[in-house]
C-alpha positions in Angstrom: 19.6 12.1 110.8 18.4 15.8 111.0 20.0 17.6 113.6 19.3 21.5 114.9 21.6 24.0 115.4 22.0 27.0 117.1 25.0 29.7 116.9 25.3 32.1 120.0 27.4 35.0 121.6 28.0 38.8 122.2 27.1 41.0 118.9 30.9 41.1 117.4 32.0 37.3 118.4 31.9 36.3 114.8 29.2 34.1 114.6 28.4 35.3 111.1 31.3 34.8 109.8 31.5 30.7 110.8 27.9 30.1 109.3 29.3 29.3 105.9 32.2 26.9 107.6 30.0 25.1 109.7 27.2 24.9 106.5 30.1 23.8 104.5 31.6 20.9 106.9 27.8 19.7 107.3 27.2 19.0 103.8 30.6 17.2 103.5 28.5 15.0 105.6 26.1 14.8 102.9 23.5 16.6 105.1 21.2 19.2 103.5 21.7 22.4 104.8 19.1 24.9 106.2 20.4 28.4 107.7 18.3 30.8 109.2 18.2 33.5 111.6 16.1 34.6 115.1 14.7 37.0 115.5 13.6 36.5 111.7 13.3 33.3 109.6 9.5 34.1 108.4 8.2 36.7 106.5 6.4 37.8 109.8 9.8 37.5 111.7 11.6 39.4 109.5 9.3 42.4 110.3 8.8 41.7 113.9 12.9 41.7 113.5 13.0 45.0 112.0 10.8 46.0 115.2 13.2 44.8 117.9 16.6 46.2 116.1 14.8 49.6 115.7 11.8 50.4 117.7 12.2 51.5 121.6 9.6 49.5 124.0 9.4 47.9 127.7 12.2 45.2 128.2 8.9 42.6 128.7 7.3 43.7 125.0 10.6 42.8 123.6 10.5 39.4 125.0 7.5 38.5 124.1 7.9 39.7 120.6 10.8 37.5 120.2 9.0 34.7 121.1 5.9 35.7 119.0 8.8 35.6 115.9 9.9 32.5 117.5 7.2 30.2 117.7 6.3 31.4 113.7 10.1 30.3 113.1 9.9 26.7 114.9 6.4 26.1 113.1 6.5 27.1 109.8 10.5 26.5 109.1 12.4 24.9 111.7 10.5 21.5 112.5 9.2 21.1 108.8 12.5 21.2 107.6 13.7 18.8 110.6 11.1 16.6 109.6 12.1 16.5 105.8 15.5 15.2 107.2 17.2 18.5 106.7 20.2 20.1 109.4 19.3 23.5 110.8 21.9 25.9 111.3 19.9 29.0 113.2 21.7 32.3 114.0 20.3 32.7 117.4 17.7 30.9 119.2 16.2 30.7 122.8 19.7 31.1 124.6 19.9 34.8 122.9 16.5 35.6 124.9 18.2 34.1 128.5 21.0 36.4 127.5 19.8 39.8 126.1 16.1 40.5 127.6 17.4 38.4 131.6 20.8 39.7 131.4 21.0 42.6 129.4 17.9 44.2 130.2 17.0 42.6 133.6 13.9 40.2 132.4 12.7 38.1 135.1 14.1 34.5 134.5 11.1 32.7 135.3 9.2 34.5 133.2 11.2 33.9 129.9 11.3 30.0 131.0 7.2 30.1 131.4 7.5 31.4 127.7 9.7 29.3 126.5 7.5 26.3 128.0 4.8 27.7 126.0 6.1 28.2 122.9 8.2 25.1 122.5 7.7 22.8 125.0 10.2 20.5 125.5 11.8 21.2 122.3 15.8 22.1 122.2 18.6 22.7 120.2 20.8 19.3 119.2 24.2 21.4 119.5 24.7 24.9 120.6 28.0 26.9 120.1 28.6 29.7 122.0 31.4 32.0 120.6 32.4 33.6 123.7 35.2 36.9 123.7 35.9 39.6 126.3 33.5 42.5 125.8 36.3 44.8 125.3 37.2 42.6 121.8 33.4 42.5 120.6 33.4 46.4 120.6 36.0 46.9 118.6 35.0 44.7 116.2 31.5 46.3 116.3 33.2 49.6 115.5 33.0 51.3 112.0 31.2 48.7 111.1 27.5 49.1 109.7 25.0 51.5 111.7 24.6 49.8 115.3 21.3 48.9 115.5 19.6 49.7 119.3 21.0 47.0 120.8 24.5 47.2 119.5 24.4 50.9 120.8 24.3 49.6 124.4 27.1 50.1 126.5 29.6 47.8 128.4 27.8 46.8 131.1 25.2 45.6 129.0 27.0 43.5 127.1 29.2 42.2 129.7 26.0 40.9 131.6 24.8 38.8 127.9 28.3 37.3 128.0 28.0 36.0 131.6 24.6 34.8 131.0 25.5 33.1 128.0 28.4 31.2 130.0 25.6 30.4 132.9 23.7 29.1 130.7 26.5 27.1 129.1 27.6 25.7 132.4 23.6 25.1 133.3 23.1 22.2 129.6 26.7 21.3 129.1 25.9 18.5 127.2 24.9 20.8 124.2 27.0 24.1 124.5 30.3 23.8 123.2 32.1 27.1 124.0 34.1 28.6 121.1 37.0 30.5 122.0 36.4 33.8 119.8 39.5 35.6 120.2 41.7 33.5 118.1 42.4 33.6 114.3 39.5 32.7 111.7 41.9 29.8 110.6 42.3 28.5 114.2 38.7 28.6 114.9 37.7 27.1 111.6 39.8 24.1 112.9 37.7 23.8 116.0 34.4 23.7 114.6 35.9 21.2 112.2 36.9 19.1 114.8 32.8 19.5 116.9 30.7 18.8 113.2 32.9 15.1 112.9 31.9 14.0 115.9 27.9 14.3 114.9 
């Protein structure tokens, strides 16, 4: 059975790191393996992607932009792939859009939900994790890395409001987040996610 998906947290939280793990302990299932990324996962969404990390506009343009990417991901890639029996493993999805344009950048709720309505409907993630970490951790991880992109140039505050709304939103569908502890060792977490893919 196909089954989508989604890796979330804080820019720093390692999510990239545990994409080849949890691709890797999928297709010891014997599962075909799909990974992709919001915003991004279409030729159109990759330059609609390079417009979010690097343009400045209105907290609502960016929103709707992602969602724009979004509903070109979920057509063109996500549900054919689903469809051909295929697991998706998407860097980001819907969550990241509750966290960074409603909490990071104030967003009305409501009006993210009426979006998200419109451009999926009813359709959700199988299994989200959520690699959560203190703020403080994230920027240091962050630091000397690659050249921030706009939204990795935000402060604190900003970032400390997308970790809380990822855990509200965690607490709000608990039967599809599972909350990775992100502050331990790449061996210890491996172990974890290890221990969530053999119970699909």
């Amino acid at each position: 059975m196909s089954i989508f998906i989604t890796m979330e947290g804080v820019d720093g939280a390692g999510k990239s790191t545990h994409i080849p793990t949890i691709a890797n302990l999928l297709r010891q299932q014997g599962r075909e393996v799909l990974i992709t990324r919001e915003p991004g996962g279409t030729p159109l969404g990759e330059q609609l992607r390079e417009l979010l990390l690097h343009e400045a506009m209105h907290p609502e343009t960016e929103t709707m932009l992602m969602f724009a990417a979004r509903r070109e991901h979920i057509e063109q890639v996500i549900k054919p792939a689903l469809a051909r029996g295929v697991t998706v493993l998407s860097d980001r999805f819907t969550d990241a859009t509750f966290a960074y344009q409603s909490g990071g950048r104030g967003v009305s709720p409501e009006k993210i939900r009426q979006l998200e309505t419109w451009v999926q409907g009813d359709f959700q993630p199988h299994l989200t994790l959520l690699f959560d970490l203190p703020v403080e951790i994230s920027t240091e991880r962050l630091a000397g890395a690659r050249s921030p992109d706009r939204f990795e140039r935000e402060g604190t505050d900003f970032f400390d409001r997308i970790r809380n709304a990822y855990l509200q939103r965690a607490e709000a569908f608990p039967e599809r987040f599972r909350i990775i502890d992100s502050s331990r060792t790449i061996e210890e977490i491996s172990r974890e996610l290890s221990e969530i893919i053999s119970t699909l």
